[in-house]
C-alpha distance (Angstrom), angle and dihedral (degrees) to the residues before:
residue distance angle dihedral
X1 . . .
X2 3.77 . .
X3 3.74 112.8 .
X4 3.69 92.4 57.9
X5 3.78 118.4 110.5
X6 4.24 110.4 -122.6
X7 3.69 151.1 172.2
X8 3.58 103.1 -152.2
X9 4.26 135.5 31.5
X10 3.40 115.0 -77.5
X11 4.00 95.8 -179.8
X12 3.82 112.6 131.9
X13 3.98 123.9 177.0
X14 3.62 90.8 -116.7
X15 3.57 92.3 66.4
X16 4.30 82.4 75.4
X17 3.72 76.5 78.2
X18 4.12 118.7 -159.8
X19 3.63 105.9 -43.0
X20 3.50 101.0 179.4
X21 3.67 88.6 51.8
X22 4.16 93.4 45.8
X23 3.61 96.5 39.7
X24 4.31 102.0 37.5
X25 3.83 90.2 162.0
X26 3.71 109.5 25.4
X27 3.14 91.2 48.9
X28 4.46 125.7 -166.9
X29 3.77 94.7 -46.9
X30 3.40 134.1 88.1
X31 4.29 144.6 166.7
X32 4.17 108.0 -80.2
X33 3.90 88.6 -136.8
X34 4.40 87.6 66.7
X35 3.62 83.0 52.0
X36 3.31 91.5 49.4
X37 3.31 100.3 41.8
X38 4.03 94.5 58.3
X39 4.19 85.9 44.9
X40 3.87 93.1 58.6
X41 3.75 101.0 31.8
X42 3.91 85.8 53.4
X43 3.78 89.3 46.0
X44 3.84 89.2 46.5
X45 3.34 100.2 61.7
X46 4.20 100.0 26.5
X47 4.58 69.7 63.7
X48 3.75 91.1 47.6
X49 3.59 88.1 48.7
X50 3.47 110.6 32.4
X51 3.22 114.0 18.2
X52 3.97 132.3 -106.1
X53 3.76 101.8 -79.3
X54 4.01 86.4 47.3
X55 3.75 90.5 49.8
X56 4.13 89.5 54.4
X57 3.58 96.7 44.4
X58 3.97 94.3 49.7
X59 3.96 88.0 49.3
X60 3.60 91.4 44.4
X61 4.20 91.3 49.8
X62 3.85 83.6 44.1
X63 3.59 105.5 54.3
X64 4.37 86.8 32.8
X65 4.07 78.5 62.0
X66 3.83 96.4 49.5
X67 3.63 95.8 39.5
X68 3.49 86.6 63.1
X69 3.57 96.6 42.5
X70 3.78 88.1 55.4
X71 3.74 91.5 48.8
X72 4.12 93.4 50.5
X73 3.50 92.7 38.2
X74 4.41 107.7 35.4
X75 3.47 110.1 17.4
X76 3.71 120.2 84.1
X77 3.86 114.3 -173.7
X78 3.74 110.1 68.4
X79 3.63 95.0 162.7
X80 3.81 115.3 57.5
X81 4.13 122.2 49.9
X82 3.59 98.4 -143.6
X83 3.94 96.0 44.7
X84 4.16 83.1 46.7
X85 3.48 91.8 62.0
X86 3.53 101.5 41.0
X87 3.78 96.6 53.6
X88 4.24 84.4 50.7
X89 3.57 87.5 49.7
X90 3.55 91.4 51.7
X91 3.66 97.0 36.4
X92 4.11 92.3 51.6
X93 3.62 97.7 58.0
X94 3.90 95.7 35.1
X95 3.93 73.8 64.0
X96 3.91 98.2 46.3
X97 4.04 80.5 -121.1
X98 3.80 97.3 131.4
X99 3.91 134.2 -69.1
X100 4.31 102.1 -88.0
X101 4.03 115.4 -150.5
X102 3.32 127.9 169.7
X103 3.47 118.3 -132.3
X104 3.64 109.3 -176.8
X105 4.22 127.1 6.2
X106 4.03 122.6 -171.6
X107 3.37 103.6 175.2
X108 3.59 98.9 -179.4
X109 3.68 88.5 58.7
X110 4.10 95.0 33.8
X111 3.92 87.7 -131.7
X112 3.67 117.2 137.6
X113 4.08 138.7 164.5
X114 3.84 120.1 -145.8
X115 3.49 132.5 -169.6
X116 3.96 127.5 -152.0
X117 3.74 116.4 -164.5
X118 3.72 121.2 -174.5
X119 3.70 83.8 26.3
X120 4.30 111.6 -163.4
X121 3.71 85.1 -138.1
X122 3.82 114.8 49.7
X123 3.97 114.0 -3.9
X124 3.62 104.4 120.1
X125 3.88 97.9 25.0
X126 3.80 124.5 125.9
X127 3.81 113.1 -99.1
X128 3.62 109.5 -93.9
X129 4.12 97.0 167.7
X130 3.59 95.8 -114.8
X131 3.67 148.3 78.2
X132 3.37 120.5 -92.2
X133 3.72 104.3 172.6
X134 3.61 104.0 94.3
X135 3.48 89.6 131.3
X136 3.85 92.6 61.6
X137 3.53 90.5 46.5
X138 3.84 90.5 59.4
X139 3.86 88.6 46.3
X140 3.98 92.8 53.7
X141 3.64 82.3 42.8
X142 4.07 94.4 60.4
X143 4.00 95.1 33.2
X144 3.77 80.0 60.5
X145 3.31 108.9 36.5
X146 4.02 89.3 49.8
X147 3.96 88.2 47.8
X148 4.04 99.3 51.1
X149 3.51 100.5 17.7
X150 4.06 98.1 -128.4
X151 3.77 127.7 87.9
X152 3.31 133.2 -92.0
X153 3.64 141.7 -151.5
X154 3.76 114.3 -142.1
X155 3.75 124.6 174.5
X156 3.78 121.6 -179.1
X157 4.10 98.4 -121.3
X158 4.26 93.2 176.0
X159 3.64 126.2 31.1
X160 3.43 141.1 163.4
X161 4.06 98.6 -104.5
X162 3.42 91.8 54.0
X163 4.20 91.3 63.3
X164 3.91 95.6 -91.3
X165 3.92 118.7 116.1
X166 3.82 94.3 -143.1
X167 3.72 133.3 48.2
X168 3.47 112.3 -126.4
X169 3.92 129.7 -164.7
X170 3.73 139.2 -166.3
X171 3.61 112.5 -144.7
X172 3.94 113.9 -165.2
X173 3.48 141.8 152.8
X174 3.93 117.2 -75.0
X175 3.35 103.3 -116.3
């Protein structure tokens, strides 16, 4: 499952495994600095090793494949824009991900700006002046990619490191 060498993703949601059954008394929750702690140790060394534009692109494939993960496997309407969004709003904080808004919809155009607050990844951090959340624009990335069907750029253009207190995204089409 994860030792194998490979050319494509192999993640599937049931590889989250049972975690009432594996956790009976922690339960599904746990302290945002652990997951924090295994998101920046990872990046730390994939920086060491790699090298910074390495590091972004491998969170950005990353969080692409779990967006779309989380699309096929938690979100529900997959036929009307303004239901879609609702149900991700929902489903992100339900999740203690982040509180989703959208900002700014042209349809015609398919160009959109999103805003996380209380974002899992950076709210709370020191400023650093830049963007960190390369993993959340891979997620938006696969939510949309899985809801249209076409790619899309998105670029973080706010985020909380850079002295704003939400991260905001432009979602376009790829070009």
């Amino acid at each position: 499952m994860f030792k194998e060498e490979r050319d494509d993703l192999k993640f599937t949601w049931d590889m989250l495994g049972d975690i009432a059954e594996g956790r009976p008394n922690l339960g599904n929750s746990m302290n945002v600095a652990v997951y924090r702690l295994m998101q920046f140790t990872l990046r730390d060394v994939l920086i060491r090793d790699l090298g910074p534009r390495a590091a972004d692109r491998i969170y950005y494939e990353a969080g692409r494949s779990a967006g779309r993960q989380f699309y096929k496997n938690l979100v529900t309407q997959r036929t009307d824009f303004n239901q879609f969004v609702v149900e991700v709003q929902k489903l992100l904080a339900e999740l203690n991900i982040g509180i989703l808004r959208l900002e700014k919809a042209d349809l015609d155009k398919m160009h959109f700006i999103l805003t996380v607050a209380e974002d899992l990844d950076c709210s709370g951090l020191p400023m650093t002046n830049e963007s960190i959340c390369t993993y959340d624009e891979g997620f938006i990335n696969g939510l949309f990619l899985e809801f249209t069907g076409q790619d899309f750029e998105v670029k973080e253009i706010d985020c909380w490191c850079t002295g704003d207190r939400v991260c905001r995204f432009e979602v376009k089409p790829r070009a």
